[in-house]
N, C-alpha and C positions, 0 to 999 in steps of 0.2 A: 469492314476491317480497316478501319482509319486509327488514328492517335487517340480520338477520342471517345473511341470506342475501347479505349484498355484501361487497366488500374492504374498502368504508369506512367498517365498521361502528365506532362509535366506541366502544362497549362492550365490545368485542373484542378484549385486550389482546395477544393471539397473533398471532390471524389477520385481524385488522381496523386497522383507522387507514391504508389503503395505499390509491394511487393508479398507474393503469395511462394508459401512453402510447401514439399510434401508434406504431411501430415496435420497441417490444420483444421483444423474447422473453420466454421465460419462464411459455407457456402451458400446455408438457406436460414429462415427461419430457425427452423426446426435442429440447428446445429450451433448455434451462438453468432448468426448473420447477425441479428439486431438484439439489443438487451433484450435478457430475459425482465419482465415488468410482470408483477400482480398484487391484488389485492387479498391482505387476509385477517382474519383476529390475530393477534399474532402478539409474543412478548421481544419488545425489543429493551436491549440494555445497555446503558453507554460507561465504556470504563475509559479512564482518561489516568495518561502516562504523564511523569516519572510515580506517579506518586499514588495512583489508583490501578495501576496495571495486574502487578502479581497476585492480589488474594485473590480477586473473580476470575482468574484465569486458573490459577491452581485448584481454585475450588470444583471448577468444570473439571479439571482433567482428574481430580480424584474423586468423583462424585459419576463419572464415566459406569456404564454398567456391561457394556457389549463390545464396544471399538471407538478404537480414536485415528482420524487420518488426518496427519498434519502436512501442510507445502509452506515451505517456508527458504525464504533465500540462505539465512544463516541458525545455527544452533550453537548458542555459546554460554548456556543455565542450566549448573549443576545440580539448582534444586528443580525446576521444571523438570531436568533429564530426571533425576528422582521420581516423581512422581508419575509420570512415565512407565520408568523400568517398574513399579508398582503396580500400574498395571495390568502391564505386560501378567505381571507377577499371581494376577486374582482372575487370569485366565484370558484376557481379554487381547480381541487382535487390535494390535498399535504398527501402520504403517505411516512411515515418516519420508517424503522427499524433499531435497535438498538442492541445491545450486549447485555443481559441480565445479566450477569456476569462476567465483566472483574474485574482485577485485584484490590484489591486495594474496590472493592464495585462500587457501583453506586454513586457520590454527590450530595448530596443537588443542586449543581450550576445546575447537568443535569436535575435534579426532576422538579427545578424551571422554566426552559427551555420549557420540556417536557410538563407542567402541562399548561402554555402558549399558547403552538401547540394547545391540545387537548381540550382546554375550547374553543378554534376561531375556531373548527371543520375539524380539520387535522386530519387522522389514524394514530396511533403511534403505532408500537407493540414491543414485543423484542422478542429476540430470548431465550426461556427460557420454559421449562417445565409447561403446564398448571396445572392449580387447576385438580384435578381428575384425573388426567393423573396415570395410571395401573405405578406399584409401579417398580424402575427399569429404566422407561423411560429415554432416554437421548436426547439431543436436536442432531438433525442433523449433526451437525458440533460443534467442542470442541468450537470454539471463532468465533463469524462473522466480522471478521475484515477488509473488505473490505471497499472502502472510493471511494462510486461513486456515482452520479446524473445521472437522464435521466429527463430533462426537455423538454415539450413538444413531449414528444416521437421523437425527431428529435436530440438537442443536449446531449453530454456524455461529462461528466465530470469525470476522474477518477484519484487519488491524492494519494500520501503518509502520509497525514496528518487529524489527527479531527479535529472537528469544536472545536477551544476551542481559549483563547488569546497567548496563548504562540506560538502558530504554525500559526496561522491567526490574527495578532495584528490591531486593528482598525486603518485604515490611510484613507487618506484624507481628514482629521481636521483639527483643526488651532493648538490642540495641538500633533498632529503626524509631527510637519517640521522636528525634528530630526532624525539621522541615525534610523531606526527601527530595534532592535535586539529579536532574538525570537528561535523559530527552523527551521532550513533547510530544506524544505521540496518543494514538485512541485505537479501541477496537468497540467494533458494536457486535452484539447477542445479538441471536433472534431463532425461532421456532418459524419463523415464517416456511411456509412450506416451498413458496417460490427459490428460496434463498438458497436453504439447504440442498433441494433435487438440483438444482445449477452448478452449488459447489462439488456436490456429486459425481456430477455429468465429467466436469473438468480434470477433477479428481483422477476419475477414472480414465479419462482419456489420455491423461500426460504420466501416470503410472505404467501402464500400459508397456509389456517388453514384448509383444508379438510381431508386430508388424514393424517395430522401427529400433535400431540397434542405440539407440540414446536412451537409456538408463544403465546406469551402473551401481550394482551391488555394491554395500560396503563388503572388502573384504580384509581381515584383517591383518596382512602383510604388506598390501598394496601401498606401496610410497606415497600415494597422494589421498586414496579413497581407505585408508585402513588407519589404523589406530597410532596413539602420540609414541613421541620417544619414549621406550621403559625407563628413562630417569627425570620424564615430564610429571610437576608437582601443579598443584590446583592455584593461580591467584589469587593474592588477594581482594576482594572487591574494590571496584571506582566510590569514589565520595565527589558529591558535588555541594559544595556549599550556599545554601540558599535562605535568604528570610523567610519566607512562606510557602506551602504548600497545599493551597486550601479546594483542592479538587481530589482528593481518595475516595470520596462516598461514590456508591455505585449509582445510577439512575436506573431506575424500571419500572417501564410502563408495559401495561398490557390493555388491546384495545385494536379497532378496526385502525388498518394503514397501509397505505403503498409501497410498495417494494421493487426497485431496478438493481437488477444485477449487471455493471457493465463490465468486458475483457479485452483484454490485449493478447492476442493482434489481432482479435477478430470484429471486434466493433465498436472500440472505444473514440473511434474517429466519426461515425453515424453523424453528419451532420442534422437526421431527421429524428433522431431518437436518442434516449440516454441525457447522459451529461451537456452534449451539445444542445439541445433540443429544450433542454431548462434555462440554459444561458441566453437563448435567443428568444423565447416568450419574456427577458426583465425589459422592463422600461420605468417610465416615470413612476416616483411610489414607491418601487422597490430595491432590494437591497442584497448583495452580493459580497462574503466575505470568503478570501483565500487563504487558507494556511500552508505553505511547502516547507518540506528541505528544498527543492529550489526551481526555479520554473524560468526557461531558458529565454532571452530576449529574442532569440529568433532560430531557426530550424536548419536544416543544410548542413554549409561546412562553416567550421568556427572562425570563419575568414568572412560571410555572408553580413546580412543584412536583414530587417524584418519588412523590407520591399519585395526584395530579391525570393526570401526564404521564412517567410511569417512564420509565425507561430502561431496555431489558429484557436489556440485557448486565450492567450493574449488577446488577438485580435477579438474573440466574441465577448471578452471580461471589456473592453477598449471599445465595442461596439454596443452592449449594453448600457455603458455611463452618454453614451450618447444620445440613448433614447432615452436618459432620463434618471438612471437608475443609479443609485449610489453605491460605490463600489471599493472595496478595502484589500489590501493584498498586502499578506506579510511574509514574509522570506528568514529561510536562517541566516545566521551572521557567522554564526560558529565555527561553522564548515566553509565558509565562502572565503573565497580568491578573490581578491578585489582587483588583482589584476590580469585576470584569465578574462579572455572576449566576450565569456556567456555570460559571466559570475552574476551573482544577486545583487550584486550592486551596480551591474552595469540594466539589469530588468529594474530595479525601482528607480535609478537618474531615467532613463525613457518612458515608461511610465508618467511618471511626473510632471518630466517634460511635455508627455503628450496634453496631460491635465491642464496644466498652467497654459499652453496656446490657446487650448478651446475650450477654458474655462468648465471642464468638469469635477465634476464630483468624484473624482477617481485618484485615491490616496494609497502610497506603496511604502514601507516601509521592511526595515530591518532587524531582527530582535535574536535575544536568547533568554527568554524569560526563565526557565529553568536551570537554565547552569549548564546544560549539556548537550545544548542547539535543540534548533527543531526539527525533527526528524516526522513531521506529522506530513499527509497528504489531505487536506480536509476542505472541502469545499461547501457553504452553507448559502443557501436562494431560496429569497421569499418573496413570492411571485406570487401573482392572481393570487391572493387569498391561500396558499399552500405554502408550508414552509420545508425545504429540504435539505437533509443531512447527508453529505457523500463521505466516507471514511474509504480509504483503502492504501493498495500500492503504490499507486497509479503516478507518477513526476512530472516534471514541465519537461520532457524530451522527446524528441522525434523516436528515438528507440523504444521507450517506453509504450509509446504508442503501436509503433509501428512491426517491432521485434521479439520484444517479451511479452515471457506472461506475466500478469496484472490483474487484479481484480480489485474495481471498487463497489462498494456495496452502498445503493440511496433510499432515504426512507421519509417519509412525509411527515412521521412520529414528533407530534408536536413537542413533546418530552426532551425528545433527544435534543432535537432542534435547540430547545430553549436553553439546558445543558451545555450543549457544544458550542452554540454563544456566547454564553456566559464564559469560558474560558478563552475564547477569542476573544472577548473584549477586556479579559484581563493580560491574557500575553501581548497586546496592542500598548497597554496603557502603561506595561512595563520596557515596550519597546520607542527609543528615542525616535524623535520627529526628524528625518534627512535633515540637514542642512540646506 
C-alpha cells in the first residue's frame, strides 16, 4: 500500500496520474481494461467529410431494417433527424444519446431536432444528472463525446464528427454541384464483428438508467432538455467556399483485417496495447501521420510544461521520429487561439523546435484545408509491414483521455489506409509551411 502501488501515483508517467469513478468499466479484460482487438473478413468503408459524409451516412440510416442506436456529443441535422424520425416511422427502435452539457449550452437547432425524434417515438436521453438525483451526484463521464452508430446490431459506424451542416453538409442536390467546403472530418463502416459487440457493450452500458441517476429523458417542457422556443425557425445552412473537393467517393473494401477498438476512460492510455502500443513498435522506415482539431503541448494545468506535465501522445509521436521514423502532424488553425498556453500553435513551434535541435524527421504544421477547420481525430502508422487507420473522437487532452467517453476505432485495412493518406497528404499540401 505505497504511492506506487495506486492509479494516482504522480510519478508514474504510464501507469499513474489516473482517477477511477463509480460506474466504469474498465476493471478487467473482459470489461474494456484493454482494447478490444480482433481479426475478421470484414467490410470496412471510409467516408471522408466536408464533402463525402452525408450520402453514406444517410444511406445506412434509411436502408436500417430493425434499430439504430446513435451517441453522439451534438445533434444539429435536420435532414439526418429526418430520416431518423422515418424510421422511427417504419417501425423500427431508434435510441439516441446525447451530451447533456457541452460547451457553449445546448441550441435551439439540437432542441428542434431532438423534439422531432421524440414526438415520432424515438428514445432520446442525455447524459446529464436527473431531477432528484442525492445532491453532489455527477454524471459518469465529464463529456460523452463519442460519435458512433450500431445499426441493425450488425453495422458500426464510428466518426470524428457531429451531426450538424458544417461537418455533414447536405449534397447530392441540384444545389450542392459546387466544391462542398465544411470540416474535415472521417467516419469508417464496418461489419466487423469485433467492432460492432464493443460498440454494443458501451452502448449499453452508458444507456443504462438502473443503477446510476445520469441520464436524462428529453422531456418536452424542460428548460434545458425539452424542445425550442414555439417561435424558433430552422437556419439557413453554412457555405464554405472552396476550390476543390475531390474526396466524396466512398472507399470499400471487403477482405481479411485487424480491428482495435480503443475507449475513454478505460484504456486509451494502455501503454501495452492500442494506440500506444502502435506508436512505440515505429522506428526507422516507418511513417506516422496526425490529423487533429488539436493536440495539447502538454497535460496538467495550462500554467505547466511538457517536463513537468507531458503529454504522452506527443512524447511517443517525439519518440518515435527518434528511432528513426518519420513523422507528420497537422493541427487546425481555424479554431485555434494562438494566444491561449495550449493552442496549436504553441504544439507545432515545440514540435519543431524539438525537430530542428535533434535533427529529426518530425514536421508539424497548421492548416484549414476545407474551409471550415479540421475537426478530424485521425491518426495513420505504418509500421512492420502493417499499415493503420485510427478514426475516432479521441483529442490531444488530458480529459479526453482521462474523463470522457471516446471511442477510436483501428484497422489494418490496406484500403482505408491508402484512402486516408491520400487526404492527408492533400490537407498537408494545402497547408502552409510554419515560418
Amino acid at each position: 500500500d505505497q504511492a506506487v502501488d495506486w492509479a494516482g501515483d504522480l510519478a508514474d508517467l504510464t501507469w499513474g496520474r489516473r482517477v477511477r469513478f463509480p460506474g466504469w468499466q474498465g476493471w478487467s479484460a473482459a470489461d474494456l481494461g484493454v482494447p478490444a482487438a480482433g481479426r475478421a473478413d470484414a467490410t470496412v468503408m471510409v467516408a471522408v467529410g466536408p464533402e463525402g459524409l452525408y450520402q453514406p451516412i444517410a444511406h445506412a440510416l434509411a436502408n436500417a431494417t430493425a434499430s439504430i442506436d446513435l451517441s453522439i456529443y451534438t445533434l444539429e441535422h435536420p435532414e439526418l433527424t429526418a430520416i431518423l424520425v422515418a424510421a422511427v416511422q417504419r417501425g423500427l427502435r431508434v435510441r439516441v444519446l446525447l451530451e447533456g452539457s457541452p460547451p457553449g449550452g445546448i441550441g435551439d437547432l439540437q432542441k428542434w431536432c431532438v423534439a422531432q425524434l421524440a414526438a415520432a417515438g424515438a428514445q432520446v436521453r442525455y447524459v446529464a444528472v436527473r431531477d432528484g438525483a442525492p445532491n453532489g451526484l455527477r454524471t459518469r463521464v465529464q463529456y460523452s463525446h463519442a460519435k458512433y452508430l450500431i445499426v441493425d446490431d450488425h453495422l458500426a459506424l464510428n466518426g470524428t464528427d457531429n451531426f450538424n451542416w458544417d461537418s455533414i453538409p447536405v449534397t447530392g442536390t441540384d444545389e450542392s454541384r459546387e466544391p462542398v467546403g465544411g470540416r474535415r472530418g472521417y467516419y469508417l463502416f464496418t461489419d466487423a464483428p469485433v467492432v460492432v459487440t464493443t460498440l454494443r457493450t458501451i452502448f449499453a452500458a452508458d444507456w443504462s438508467d438502473t443503477d446510476f441517476m445520469d441520464t436524462f429523458p428529453f422531456t418536452a417542457e424542460h428548460a434545458k432538455y425539452g424542445g425550442p422556443p414555439a417561435e424558433f425557425e430552422l437556419p439557413e445552412r453554412p457555405a464554405y467556399a472552396v476550390d476543390a473537393a475531390p474526396f466524396s467517393a466512398l472507399t470499400t473494401a471487403t477482405g481479411p483485417a485487424q480491428f482495435r477498438v480503443i475507449t475513454s476512460p478505460e484504456n486509451s492510455l494502455r501503454p501495452d496495447a492500442g494506440l500506444f502500443a502502435l506508436l512505440a513498435q515505429a522506428g526507422a522506415g516507418d511513417e506516422i501521420m496526425v490529423e487533429q482539431l488539436y493536440e495539447h503541448k502538454h497535460w496538467g494545468d495550462s500554467v505547466s510544461n511538457p517536463v513537468a506535465d507531458p503529454n504522452p501522445r506527443l512524447e511517443a509521436l517525439i519518440g518515435a521520429a527518434r528511432r528513426g521514423a518519420q513523422v507528420y502532424v497537422l493541427l487546425d488553425r481555424f479554431f485555434d487561439d494562438g494566444e491561449a498556453l495550449r493552442s496549436n500553435q504553441a504544439t507545432v513551434t515545440y514540435l519543431n523546435a524539438v525537430a530542428q535541435a535533434e535533427g529529426l524527421a518530425l514536421f508539424a504544421r497548421m492548416g484549414n484545408p476545407t474551409g471550415g477547420g479540421i475537426h478530424a481525430k485521425l491518426v495513420l502508422i505504418r509500421t512492420g509491414g502493417e499499415t493503420w487507420s485510427g478514426v475516432g473522437s479521441l483529442n490531444g487532452s488530458e480529459v479526453s483521455h482521462k474523463l470522457n467517453r471516446e471511442v477510436l476505432m483501428m484497422t489494418d485495412a490496406a484500403p482505408a489506409y491508402e484512402t486516408l493518406r491520400a487526404v492527408f497528404l492533400w490537407d498537408w499540401a494545402q497547408s502552409p509551411t510554419p515560418n
